[in-house]
N, C-alpha and C positions, 0 to 999 in steps of 0.2 A: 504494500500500500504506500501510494506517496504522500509526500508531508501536507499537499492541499486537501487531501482525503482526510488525513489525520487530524486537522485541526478541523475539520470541518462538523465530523462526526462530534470534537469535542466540544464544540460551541454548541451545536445542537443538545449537546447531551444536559450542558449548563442550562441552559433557557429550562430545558425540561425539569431537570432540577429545583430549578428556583419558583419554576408554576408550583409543583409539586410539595415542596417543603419551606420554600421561603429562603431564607439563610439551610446553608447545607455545608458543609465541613466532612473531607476523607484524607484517606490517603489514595496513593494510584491504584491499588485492589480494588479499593472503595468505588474510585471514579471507574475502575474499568467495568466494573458488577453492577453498575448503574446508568453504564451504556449500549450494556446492551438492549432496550430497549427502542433505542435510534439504529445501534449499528451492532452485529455481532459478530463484525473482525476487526475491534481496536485490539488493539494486546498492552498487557502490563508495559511491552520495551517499548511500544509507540506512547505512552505516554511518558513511563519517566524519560525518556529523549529531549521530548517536547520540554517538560518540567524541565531539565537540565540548561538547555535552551533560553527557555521563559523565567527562570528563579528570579523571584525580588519583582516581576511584572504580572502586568495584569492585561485582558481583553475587557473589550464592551462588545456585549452584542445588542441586538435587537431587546432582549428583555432581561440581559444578567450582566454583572460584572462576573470574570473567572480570575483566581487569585495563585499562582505560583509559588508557595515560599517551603520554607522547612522548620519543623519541632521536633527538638533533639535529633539531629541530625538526619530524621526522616524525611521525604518529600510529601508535603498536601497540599492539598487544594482547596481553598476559599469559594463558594460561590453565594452571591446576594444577589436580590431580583434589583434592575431598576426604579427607582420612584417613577412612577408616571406622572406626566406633566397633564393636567385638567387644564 
């Protein structure tokens, strides 16, 4: 899979997230067990890749912010919905 597929599945996977739970916190297990839903060929390596890549940033999508960093030296992921603007 290439890296547009990659990040694409996981933008989508954020948005879904953040409908779904609101604020949502894993690690890459987490994020991959919860994408499958959208996709079910991201893998563990395509993400922390991504994460290694991304650490200390963040994306906006359509309906999430997705958050890159690490606790105790693991990698997780942040995801919060956007505020919508009325």
């Amino acid at each position: 899979m290439n890296g547009h597929e990659i990040l694409e599945i996981v933008l989508k996977t954020s948005d879904e997230l953040s409908r779904d739970y609101g604020d949502w916190e894993g690690d890459i297990c987490d994020f991959v067990s919860a994408s499958v839903a959208v996709s079910d060929s991201l893998s563990s390596n395509d993400v922390r890749d991504l994460h290694k890549e991304m650490h200390g940033s963040s994306f906006i999508t359509k309906e999430s912010e997705i958050v890159f960093y690490s606790t105790r030296g693991r990698p997780h992921i942040f995801v919060k919905p956007l505020e919508k603007k009325q």
